[in-house]
C-alpha positions in Angstrom: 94.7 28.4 150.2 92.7 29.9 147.3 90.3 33.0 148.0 87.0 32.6 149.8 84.4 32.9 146.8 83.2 36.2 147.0 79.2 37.1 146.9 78.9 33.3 146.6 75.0 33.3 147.2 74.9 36.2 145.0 76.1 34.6 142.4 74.3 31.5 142.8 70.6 33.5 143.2 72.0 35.1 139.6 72.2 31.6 138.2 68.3 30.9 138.4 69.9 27.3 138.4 67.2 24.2 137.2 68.4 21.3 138.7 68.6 19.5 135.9 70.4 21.9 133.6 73.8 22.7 132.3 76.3 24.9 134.1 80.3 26.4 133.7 82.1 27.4 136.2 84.7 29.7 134.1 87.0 30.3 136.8 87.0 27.3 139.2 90.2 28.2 141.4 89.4 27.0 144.9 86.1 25.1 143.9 83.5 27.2 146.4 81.2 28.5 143.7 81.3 24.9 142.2 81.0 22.9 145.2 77.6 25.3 146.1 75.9 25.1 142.1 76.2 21.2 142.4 74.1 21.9 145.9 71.3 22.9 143.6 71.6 20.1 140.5 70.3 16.7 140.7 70.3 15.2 137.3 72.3 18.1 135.6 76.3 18.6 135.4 78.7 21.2 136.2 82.3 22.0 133.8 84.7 23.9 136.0 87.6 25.7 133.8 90.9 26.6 135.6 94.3 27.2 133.7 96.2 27.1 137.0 97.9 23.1 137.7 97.5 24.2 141.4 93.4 24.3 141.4 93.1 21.5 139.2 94.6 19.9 142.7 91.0 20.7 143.7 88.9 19.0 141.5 85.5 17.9 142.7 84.9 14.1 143.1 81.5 14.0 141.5 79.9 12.5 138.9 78.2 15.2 137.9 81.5 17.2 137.7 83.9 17.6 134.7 87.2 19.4 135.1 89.1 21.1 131.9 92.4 22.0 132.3 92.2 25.3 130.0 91.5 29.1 129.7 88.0 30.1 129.7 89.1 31.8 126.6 88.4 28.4 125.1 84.8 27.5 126.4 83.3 27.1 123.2 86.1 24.1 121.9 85.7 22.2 125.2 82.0 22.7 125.6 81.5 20.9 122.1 84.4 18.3 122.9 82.2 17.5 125.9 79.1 17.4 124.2 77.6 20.4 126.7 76.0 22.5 124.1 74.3 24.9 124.8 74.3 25.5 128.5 72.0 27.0 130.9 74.2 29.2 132.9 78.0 30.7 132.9 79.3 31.9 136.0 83.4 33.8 136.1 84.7 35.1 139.0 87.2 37.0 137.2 90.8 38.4 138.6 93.7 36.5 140.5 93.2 34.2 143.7 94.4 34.9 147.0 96.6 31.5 146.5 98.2 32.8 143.8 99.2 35.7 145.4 100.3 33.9 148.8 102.7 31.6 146.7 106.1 33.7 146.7 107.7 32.0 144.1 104.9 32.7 141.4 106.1 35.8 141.0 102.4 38.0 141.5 102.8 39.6 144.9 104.5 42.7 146.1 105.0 41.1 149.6 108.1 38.6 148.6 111.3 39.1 146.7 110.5 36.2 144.2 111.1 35.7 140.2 109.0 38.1 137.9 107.2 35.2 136.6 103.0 36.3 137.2 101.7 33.0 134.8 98.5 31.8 136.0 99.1 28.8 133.6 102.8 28.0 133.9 102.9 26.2 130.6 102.8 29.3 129.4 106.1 30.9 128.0 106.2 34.8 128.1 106.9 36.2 131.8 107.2 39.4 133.4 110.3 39.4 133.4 110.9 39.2 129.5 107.6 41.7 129.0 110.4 44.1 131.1 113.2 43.4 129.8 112.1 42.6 125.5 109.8 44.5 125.2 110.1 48.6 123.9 110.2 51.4 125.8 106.8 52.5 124.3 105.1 49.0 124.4 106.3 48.7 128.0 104.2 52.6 128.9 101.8 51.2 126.9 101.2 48.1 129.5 101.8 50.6 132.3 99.3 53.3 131.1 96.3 51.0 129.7 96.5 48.0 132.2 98.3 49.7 135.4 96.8 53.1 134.5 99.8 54.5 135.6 100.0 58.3 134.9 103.8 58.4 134.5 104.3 55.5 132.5 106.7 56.3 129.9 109.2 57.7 132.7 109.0 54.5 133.7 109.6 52.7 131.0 112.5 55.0 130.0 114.0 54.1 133.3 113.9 50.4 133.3 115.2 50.6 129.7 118.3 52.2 131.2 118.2 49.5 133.9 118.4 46.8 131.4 121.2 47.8 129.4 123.2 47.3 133.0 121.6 44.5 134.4 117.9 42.6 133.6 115.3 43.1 135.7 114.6 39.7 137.0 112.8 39.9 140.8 109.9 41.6 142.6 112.1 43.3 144.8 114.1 44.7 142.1 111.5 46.1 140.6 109.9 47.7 143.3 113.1 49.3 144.3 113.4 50.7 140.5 109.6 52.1 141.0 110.8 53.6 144.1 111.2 57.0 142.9 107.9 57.5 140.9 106.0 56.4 144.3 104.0 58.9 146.1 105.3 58.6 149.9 103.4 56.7 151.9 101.4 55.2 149.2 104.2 53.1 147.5 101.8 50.2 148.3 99.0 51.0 145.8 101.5 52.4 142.9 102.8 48.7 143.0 100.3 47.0 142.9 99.1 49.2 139.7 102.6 48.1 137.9 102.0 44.8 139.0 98.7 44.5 137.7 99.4 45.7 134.9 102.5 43.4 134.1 99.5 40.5 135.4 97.4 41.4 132.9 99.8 41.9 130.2 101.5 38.2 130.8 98.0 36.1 130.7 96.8 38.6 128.2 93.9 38.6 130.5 92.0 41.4 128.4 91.9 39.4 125.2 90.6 36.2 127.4 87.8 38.2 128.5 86.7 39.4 124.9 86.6 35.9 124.0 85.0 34.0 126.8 81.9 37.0 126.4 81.6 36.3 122.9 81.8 32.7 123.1 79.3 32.5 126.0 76.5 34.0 123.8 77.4 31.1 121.5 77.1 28.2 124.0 73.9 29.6 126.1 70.6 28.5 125.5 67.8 31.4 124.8 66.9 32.5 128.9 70.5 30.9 130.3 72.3 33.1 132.5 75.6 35.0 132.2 77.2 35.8 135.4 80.5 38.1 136.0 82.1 39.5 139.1 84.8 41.6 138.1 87.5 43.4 140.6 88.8 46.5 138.6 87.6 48.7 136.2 89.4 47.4 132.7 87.4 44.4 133.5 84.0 46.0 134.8 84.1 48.6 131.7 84.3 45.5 129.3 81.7 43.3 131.1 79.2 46.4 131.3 79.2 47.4 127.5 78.9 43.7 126.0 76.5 42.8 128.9 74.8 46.4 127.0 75.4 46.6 123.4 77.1 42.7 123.0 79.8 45.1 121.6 83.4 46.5 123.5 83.3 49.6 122.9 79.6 50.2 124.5 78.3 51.3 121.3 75.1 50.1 120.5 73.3 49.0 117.2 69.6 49.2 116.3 67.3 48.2 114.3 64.6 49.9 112.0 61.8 50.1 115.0 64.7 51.5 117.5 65.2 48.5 119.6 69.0 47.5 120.9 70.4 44.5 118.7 72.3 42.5 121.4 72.6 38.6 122.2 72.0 39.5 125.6 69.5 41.3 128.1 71.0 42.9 131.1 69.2 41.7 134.3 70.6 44.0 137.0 71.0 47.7 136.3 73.5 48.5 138.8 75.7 45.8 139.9 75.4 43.7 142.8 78.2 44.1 145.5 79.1 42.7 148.5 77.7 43.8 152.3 79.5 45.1 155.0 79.8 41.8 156.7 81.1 39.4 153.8 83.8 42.6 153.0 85.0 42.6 156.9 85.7 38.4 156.5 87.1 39.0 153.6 88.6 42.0 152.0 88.9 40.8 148.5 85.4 41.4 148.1 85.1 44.6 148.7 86.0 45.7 144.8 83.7 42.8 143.2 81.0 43.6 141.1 78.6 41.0 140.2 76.6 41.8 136.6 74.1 39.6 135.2 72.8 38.7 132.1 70.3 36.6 130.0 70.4 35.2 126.5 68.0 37.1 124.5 
């Protein structure tokens, strides 16, 4: 089962959809947000974008509906292939699905002893297994610090280092029983999660996807179109926030002679939008999203 789309008439409020527009759904997964934006069209079309072989399964039998097989990463290429340029609204429900966490033998969750494998597109080749056992001992804190935020990160990277040279690391539950020691009791849990996240991000170099869709996105939307992001940890939220800001990374800004912000986007909601106490009680996930907007300047 994939997730329950989270702030799903938030998102599609955010949208401002015209029924007879142009609209991506950048992270299809279990189809929800899709299935709801095609509520609104009559005469326009909907592109969903999944790289997981498991939610193309869920494609939408519609004419108005296209599905591509591919990492948002690549909007711009299929958008053009498609003839869909520009577009009046982008919508990415970033992060990874509740499916793809419930399936052992992908490798993502800390719940079964399964493979280190973590691809959300399995025609991939790099796994989280060969980040931990080819990569460097500094390139491994690296991940651990930046993606995991992990405060100890070199310690444990010297230590599966050492582990390697005796035997690879190859499952979840290995793993976890290497990180064992570096665990604050009682919280093991959460310190996990943060080295599996960060492994995650590292595998389907989720970071670089993100710069790439948010550039390309300014280059597909029509002048007013709509640029929607829900994000579910910081990394993501920090990058979303600054390009949503300064349509730079890094948050800082550029001007012109009068003063005024050069960006390809305005920011339509100050503070992001996040989920009530009711959706959060149905369904956890949503408790960390946070759903920015945006409009092509």
């Amino acid at each position: 089962m994939f997730h329950r789309s989270v702030l799903l008439q938030e998102s599609i409020d955010a949208l401002a959809i015209n029924k007879a527009g142009i609209y991506v759904d950048a992270t299809f997964g279990g189809g929800g947000h899709s299935k709801e934006i095609l509520k609104y069209l009559d005469e326009g079309k909907l592109l969903g974008f999944d790289q997981d072989a498991d939610a193309i399964e869920n494609a939408i039998n519609d004419p108005r509906f296209t599905m591509v097989n591919s990492n948002f990463r690549y909007i711009k290429n299929f958008l053009k292939l498609y003839r869909s340029v520009p577009v009046d609204g982008i919508l990415a429900d970033l992060g990874i699905s509740s499916h793809q966490i419930d399936v052992p033998e992908r490798g993502f969750s800390t719940r079964f002893d399964a493979e280190l494998d973590m691809r959300m597109d399995q025609r991939g080749k790099l796994m989280a297994k060969d980040v931990l056992n080819t990569y460097s001992e500094e390139r491994l804190a690296m991940v651990f610090n930046e993606y995991g935020e992990i405060r100890n990160a070199m310690k444990v990277a010297r230590m599966i280092g050492a582990q390697r040279k005796v035997k690879p690391v190859a499952t979840t539950g290995e793993l976890k029983e290497l990180l064992m020691p570096f665990a604050v009791r009682g919280r093991e849990n959460k310190y996990f999660a943060q080295v599996f996240q960060a492994l995650r991000i590292e595998v389907n170099k989720e970071m670089e996807a993100l710069k790439e869709f948010l550039l390309q996105s300014t280059e597909v939307l029509k002048p007013g179109g709509r640029l929607v992001v829900i994000s579910y940890h910081s990394l993501e939220d920090k990058l979303v926030k600054n390009f949503f800001r300064s349509g730079k990374f890094t948050g800082d800004a550029e001007k012109d002679f009068y003063g005024n912000l050069i960006t390809p986007l305005r920011v339509v909601n100050r503070k992001p939008i996040v989920a009530g106490e009711a959706e959060v009680s149905e369904n956890p996930r949503a408790r960390s999203g946070r759903l920015r907007i945006a409009e092509k300047v």
